[in-house]
VODRENMAR-269817 format. One record per residue: x, y, z of N, C-alpha, C in turn. Coordinates in steps of 0.001 Angstrom, whole numbers, padded with zeros to 6 digits, always signed. Last residue first. Example, Ala and Ser with C-alpha at 12.3 -4.5 7.8 and 13.67 -1.06 7.14 Angstrom:
+012850-002250+007080+013670-001060+007140+012900+000030+007870;+013190-005690+007800+012300-004500+007800+013200-003300+007800;
END
This chain:
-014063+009957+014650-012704+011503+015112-013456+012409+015458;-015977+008756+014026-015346+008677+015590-014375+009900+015785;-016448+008450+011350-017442+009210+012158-016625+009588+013702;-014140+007050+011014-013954+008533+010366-015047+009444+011477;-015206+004575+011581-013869+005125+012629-013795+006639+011791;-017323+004275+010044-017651+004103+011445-016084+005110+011845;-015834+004083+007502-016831+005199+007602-017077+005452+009368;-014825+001619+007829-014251+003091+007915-014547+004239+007597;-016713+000275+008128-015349+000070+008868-014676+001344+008704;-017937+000578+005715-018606+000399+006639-017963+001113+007967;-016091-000319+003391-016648+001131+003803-017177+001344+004926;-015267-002512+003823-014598-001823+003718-015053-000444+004044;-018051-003792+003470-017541-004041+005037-016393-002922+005229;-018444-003069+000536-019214-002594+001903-018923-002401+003171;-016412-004908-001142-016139-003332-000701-017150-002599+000451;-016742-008388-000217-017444-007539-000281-016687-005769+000123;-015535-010915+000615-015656-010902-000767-017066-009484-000743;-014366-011288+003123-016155-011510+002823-016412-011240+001718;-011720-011466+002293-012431-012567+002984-013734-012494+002245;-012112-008072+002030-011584-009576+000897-012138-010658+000712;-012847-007492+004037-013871-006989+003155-013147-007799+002186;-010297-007972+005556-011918-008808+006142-012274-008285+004757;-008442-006524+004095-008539-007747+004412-009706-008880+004756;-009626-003814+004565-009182-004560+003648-009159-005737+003197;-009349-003741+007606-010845-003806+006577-010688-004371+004997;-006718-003508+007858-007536-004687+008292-008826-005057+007744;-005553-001359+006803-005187-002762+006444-006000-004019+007057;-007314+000133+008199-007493+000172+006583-006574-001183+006680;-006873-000106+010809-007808-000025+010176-008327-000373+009143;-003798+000762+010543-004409-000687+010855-005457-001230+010553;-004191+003613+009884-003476+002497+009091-003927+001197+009338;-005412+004351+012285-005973+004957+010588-005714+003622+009905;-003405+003767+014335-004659+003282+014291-005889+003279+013308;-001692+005616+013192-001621+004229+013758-002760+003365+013253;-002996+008036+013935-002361+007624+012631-001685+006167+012431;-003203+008311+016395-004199+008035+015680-004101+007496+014383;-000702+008303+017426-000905+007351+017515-002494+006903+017035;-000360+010400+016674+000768+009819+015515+000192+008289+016163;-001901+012143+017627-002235+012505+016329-001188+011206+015560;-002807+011375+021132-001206+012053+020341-001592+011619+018819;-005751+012194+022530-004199+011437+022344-003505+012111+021030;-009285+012350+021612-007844+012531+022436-006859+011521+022128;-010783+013318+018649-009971+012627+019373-008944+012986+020476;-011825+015160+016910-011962+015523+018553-011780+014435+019521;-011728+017183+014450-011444+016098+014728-011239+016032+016102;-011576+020160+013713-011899+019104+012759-012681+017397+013112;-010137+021638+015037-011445+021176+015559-012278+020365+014825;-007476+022368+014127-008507+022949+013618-009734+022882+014197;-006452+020209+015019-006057+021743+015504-006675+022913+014840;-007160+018327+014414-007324+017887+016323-006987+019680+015796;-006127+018326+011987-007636+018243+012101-008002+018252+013977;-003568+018446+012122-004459+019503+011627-005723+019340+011962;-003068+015490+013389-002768+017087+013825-003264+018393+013636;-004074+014152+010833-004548+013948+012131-004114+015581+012936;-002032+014934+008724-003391+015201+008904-004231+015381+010099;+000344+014070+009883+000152+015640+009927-001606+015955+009795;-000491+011561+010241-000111+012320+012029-000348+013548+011680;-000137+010550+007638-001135+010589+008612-001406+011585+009616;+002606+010904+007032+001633+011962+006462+000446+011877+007323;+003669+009642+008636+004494+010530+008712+003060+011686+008211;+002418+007034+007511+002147+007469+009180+002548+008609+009507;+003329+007069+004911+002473+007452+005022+002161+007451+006525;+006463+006486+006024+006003+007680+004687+004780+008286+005146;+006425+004699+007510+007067+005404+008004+005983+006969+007152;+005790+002500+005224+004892+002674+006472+005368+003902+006927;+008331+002840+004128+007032+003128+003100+006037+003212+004302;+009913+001924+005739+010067+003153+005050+008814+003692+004828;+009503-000618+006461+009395+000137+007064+009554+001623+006616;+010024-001956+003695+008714-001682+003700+008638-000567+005120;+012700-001298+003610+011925-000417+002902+010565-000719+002974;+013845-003001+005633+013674-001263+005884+013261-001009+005114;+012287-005602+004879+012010-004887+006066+012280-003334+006235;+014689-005747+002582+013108-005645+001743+012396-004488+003453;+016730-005953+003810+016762-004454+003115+015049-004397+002704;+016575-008781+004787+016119-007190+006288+016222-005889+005188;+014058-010239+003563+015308-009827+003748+015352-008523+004602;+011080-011876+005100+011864-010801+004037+013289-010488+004307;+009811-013587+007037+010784-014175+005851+011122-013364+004855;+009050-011829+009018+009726-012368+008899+010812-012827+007970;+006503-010894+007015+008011-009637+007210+009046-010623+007527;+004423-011527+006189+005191-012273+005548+007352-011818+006097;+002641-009392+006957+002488-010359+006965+003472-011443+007090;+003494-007155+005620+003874-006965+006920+003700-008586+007668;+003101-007801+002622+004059-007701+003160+004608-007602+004627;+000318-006853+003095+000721-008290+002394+001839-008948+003260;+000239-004441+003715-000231-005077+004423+000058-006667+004129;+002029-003376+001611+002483-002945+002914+001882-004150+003748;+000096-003746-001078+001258-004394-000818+001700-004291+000892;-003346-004080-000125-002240-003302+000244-000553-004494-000211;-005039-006601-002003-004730-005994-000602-003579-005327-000793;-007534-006768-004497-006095-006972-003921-006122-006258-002747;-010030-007081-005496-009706-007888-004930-008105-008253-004658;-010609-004443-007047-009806-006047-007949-009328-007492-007113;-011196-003205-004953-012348-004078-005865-011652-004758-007029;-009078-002853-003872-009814-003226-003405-011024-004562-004262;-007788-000731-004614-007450-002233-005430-008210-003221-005181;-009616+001489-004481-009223+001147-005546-008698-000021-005724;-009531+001776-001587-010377+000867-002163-010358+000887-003634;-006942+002664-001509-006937+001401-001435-008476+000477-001840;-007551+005849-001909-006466+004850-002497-006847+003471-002607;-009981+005916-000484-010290+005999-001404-008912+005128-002232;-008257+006867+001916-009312+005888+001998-009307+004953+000803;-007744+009150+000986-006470+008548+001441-007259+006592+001741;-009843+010801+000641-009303+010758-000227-008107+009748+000107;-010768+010641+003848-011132+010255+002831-010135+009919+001356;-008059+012363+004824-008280+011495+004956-009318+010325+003985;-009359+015018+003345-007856+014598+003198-007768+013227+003475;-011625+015319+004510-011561+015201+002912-010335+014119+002894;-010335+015962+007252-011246+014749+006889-011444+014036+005562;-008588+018392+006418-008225+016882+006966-008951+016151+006894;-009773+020297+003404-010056+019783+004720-009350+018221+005240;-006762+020796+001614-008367+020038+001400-008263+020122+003339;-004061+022204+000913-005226+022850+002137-006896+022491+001684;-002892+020234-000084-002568+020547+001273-003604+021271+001920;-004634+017688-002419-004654+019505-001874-003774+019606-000636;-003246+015182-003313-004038+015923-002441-003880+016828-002026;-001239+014238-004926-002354+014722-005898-003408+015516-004198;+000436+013229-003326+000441+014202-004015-000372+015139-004380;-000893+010778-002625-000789+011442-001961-000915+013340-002794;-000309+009735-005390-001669+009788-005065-001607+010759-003919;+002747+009366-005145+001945+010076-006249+000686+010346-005954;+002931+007621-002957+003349+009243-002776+002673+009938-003782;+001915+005456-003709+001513+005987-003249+001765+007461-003403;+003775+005042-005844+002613+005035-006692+002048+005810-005594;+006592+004749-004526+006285+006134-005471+004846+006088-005786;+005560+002339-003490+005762+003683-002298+005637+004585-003584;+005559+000728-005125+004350+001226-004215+004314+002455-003750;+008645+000878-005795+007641+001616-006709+006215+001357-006416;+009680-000188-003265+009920+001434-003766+008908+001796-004817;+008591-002487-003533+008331-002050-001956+007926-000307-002756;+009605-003622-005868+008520-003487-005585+007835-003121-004775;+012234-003483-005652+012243-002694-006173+010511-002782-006351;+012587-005819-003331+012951-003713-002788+011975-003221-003663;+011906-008219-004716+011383-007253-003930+010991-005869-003544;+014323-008051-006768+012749-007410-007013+012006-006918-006004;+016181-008716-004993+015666-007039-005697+014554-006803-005971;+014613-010749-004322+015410-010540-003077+015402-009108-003590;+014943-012308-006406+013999-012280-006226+013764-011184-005087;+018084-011153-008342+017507-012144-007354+015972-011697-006690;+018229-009146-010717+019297-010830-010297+018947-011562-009535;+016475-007714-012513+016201-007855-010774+017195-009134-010807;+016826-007434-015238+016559-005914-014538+016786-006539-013094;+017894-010048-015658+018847-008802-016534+018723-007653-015369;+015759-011607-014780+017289-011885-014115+018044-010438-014841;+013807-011510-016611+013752-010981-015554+014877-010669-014855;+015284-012870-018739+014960-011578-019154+014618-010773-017704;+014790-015191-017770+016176-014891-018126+015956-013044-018360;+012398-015959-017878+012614-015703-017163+014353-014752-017001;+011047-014471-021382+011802-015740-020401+012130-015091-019295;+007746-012889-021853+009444-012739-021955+009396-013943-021029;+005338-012198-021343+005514-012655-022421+007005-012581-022429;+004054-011432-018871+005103-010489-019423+004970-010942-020960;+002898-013990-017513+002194-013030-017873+002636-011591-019017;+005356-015309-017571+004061-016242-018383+003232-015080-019000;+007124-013758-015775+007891-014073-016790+006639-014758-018155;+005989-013871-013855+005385-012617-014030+006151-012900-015607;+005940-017108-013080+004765-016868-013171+004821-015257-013910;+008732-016977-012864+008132-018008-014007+006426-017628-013954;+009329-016063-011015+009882-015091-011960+009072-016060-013205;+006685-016622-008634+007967-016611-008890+008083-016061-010288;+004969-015923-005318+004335-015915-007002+005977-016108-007210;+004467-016204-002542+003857-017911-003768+003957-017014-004670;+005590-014125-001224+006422-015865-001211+005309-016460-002262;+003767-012185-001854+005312-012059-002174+006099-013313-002679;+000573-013083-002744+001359-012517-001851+003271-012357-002225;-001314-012540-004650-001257-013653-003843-000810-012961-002681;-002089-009807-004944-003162-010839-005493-003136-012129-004256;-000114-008076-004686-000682-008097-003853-002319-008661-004240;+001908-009701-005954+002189-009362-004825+000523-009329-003938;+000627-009220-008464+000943-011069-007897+001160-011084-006593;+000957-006531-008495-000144-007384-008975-000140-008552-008022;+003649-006806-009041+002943-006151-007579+002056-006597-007624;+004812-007968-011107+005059-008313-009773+003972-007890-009266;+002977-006500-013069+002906-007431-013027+003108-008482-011458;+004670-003955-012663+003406-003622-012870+002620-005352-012525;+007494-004692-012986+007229-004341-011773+005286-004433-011738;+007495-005312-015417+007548-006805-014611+007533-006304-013287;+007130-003352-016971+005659-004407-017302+005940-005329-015835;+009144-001465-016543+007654-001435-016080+006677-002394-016145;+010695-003471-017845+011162-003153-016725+009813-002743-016000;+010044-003311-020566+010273-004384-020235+010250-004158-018563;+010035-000330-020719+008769-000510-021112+009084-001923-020516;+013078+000474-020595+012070+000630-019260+010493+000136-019934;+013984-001244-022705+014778-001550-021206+013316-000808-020165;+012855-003296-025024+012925-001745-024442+013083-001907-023376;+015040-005591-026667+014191-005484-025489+014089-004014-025091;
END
């Protein structure tokens, strides 16, 4: 068995299912069908459904941060924002939703380590939000009143919500629409 080529397929797969179905309806017998390996094979890298989790919270979060990454520090905040847009309507049109947003859903019935790392991963990007937001209220970019962390709030919700409706309505338009309107608003 190649330990990380086996290991990447069943995180690549989880998340998928994650953020196709959701966390609670997919099991080790469904990423175990798609993988081509026994479930037994899942049990080696994740012992309980309960790791996998985490270890699907953490490697969103690295996929994000990576994309983040990739954004200029000194792109215009709006760009900046756009480009931050742009992440999610990428899964968008495979008709997936935000792991974070899946997951915030379902938080209750997560283990409280799965809860601090999805709070992490929210933490991450609201952390990055606020700086954008900040730059752009301090540049003149952007001509919202109030505090830049509670715009960054309100960025996030946004997008997890358009997301969601533009699912529903089985359409990326409403997605854009929605947040083209609140970009025009800063």
């Amino acid at each position: 068995m190649a330990d990380g080529n086996t290991k990447e397929q069943i995180l690549k797969v989880g998340l998928r299912l994650l953020r196709k179905q959701s966390y609670n309806s997919f099991s080790f017998g469904d990423i175990a069908a798609e993988v081509g390996i026994k479930k037994a094979s899942i049990h080696y890298y994740f012992p309980t459904k309960e790791v996998l989790g985490v270890a699907l919270v953490q490697y969103y979060h690295e996929l994000i941060r990576s994309y983040i990454n990739q954004i200029e520090p000194d792109t215009p905040p709006r760009d900046q924002l756009v480009a931050f847009v742009e992440f999610f309507k990428i899964g968008l049109q495979k008709k997936y939703l935000c792991p974070a947003g899946v997951l915030s859903i379902e938080f209750f019935t997560l283990s409280q380590e799965m809860q601090d790392e999805l709070r992490l991963l929210f933490n991450y990007y609201l952390d990055w939000l606020t700086e954008v937001c900040k730059q752009g209220q301090q540049q003149g970019d952007f001509n919202f009143d109030g505090d830049p962390r509670d715009m960054a709030f309100h960025i996030s919700s946004s997008i997890e919500g358009a997301t969601a409706m533009a699912r529903a309505y089985d359409t990326v338009d409403l997605y854009y629409n929605s947040l083209d309107l609140l970009l025009s608003k800063l």
